[in-house]
C-alpha positions as CSV (number, residue, x, y, z in Angstrom):
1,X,-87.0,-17.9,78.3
2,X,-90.1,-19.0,76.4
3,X,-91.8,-22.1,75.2
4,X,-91.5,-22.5,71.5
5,X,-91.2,-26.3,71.0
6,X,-92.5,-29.1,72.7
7,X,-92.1,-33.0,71.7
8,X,-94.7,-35.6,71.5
9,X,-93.4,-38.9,71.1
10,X,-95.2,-40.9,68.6
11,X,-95.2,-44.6,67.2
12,X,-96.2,-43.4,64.0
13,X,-95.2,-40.4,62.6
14,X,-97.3,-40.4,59.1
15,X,-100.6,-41.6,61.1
16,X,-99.4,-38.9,64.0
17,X,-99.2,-36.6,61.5
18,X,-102.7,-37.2,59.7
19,X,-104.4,-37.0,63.4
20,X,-102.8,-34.1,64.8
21,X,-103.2,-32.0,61.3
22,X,-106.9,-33.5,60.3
23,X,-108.7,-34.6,63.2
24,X,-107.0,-32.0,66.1
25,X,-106.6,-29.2,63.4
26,X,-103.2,-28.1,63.8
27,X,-101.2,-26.3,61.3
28,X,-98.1,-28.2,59.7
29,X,-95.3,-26.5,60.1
30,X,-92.2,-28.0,59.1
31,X,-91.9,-31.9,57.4
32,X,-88.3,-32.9,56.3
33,X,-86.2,-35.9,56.3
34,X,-84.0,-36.5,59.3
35,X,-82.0,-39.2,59.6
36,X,-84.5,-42.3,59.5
37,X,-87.3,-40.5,60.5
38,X,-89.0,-36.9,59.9
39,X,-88.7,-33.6,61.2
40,X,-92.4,-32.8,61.7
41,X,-93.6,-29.8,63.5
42,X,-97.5,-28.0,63.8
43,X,-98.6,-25.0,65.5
44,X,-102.0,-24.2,66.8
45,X,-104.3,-22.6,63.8
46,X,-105.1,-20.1,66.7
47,X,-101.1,-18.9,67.1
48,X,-100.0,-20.4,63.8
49,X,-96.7,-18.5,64.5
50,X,-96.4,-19.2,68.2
51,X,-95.4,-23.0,70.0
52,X,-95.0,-25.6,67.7
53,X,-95.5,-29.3,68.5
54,X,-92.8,-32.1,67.3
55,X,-93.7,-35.4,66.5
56,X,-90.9,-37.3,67.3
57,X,-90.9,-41.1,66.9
58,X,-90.4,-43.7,69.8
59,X,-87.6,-45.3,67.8
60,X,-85.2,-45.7,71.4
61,X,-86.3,-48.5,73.3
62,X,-86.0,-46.3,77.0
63,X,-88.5,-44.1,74.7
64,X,-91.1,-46.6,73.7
65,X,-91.0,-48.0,77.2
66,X,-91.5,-44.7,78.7
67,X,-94.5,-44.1,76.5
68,X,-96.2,-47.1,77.4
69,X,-95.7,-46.6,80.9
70,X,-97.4,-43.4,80.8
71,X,-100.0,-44.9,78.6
72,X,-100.9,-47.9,80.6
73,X,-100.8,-45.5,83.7
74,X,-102.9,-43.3,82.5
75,X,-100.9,-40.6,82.6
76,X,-101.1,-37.8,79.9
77,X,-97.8,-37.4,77.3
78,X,-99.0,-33.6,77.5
79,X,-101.7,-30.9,77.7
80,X,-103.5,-28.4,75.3
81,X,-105.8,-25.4,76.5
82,X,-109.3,-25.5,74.5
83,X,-111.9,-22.4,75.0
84,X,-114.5,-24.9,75.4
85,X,-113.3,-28.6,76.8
86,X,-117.3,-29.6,76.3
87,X,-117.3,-28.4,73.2
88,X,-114.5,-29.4,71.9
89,X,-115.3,-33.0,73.5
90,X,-118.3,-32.6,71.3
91,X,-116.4,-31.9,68.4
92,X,-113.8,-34.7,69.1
93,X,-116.0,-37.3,69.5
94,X,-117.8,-36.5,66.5
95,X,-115.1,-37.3,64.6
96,X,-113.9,-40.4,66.2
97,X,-111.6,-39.9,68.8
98,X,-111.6,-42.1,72.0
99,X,-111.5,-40.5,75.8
100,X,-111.2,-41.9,79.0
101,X,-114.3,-40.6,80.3
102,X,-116.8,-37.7,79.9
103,X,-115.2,-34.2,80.7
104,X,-114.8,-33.6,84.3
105,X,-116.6,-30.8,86.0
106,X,-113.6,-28.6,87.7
107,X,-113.8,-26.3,90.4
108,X,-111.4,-23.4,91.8
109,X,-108.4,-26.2,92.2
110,X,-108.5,-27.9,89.2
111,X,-110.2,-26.4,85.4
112,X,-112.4,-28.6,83.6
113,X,-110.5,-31.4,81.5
114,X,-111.1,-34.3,79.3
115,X,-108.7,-36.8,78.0
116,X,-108.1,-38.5,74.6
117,X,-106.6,-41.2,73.0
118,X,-103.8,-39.8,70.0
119,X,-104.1,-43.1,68.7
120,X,-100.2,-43.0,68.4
121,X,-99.2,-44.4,71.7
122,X,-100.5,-41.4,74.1
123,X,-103.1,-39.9,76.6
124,X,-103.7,-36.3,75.4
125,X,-105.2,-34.0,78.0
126,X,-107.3,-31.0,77.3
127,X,-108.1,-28.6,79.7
128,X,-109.8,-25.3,80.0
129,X,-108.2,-22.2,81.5
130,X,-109.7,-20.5,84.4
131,X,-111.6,-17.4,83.6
């Protein structure tokens, strides 16, 4: 088995779409009607043919509630590996995007991470691999 698709949950799909494609960079992969709502998927423009990302709308109520538990917790929906967390903090911020706090500094139990506000309901964590 292998990961190849991983939801998000989103309470906009159109403004979850314009962040995740123009601010985060990802590469759009699929955007169809379903049902009420939209299949949307993106990939990484580093393994644009690798693990897509789905944004799938909080339209259950279970789902919303969920979300905003994890959001008021602070509690991240999910995690992405970046080269360079304090770079890509940097970069980030430069273009607008809230965090929690500065990235922390890591050690041998836990890499260096940072975490952002998607602006669609969720905590977003980046971290950076170990060497």
């Amino acid at each position: 088995m292998r990961i190849t698709l991983s939801s998000i949950i989103v309470d906009d799909q159109d403004k979850a779409l314009a962040f995740y494609r123009d601010t985060l960079g990802f590469v759009l992969k699929t955007d169809v009607p379903a049902g009420g709502a939209r299949w949307i998927t993106l990939a990484s423009p580093e393994d644009p043919d690798g693990a897509q990302i789905s944004l799938e709308p909080n339209g259950f109520p279970f789902v919303a509630t969920y979300q905003a538990a994890l959001k008021a917790n602070g509690v991240p929906l999910t995690a992405f590996a970046a080269a360079d967390v304090r770079a890509e903090y940097a970069r980030l911020k430069g273009l607008g995007v809230t965090f929690r706090s500065e990235p922390s500094n890591g050690d041998a139990a836990m890499p260096t991470t940072a975490m952002f506000d998607d602006g669609c309901g969720n905590w977003i964590m980046i971290y950076e691999p170990p060497a």
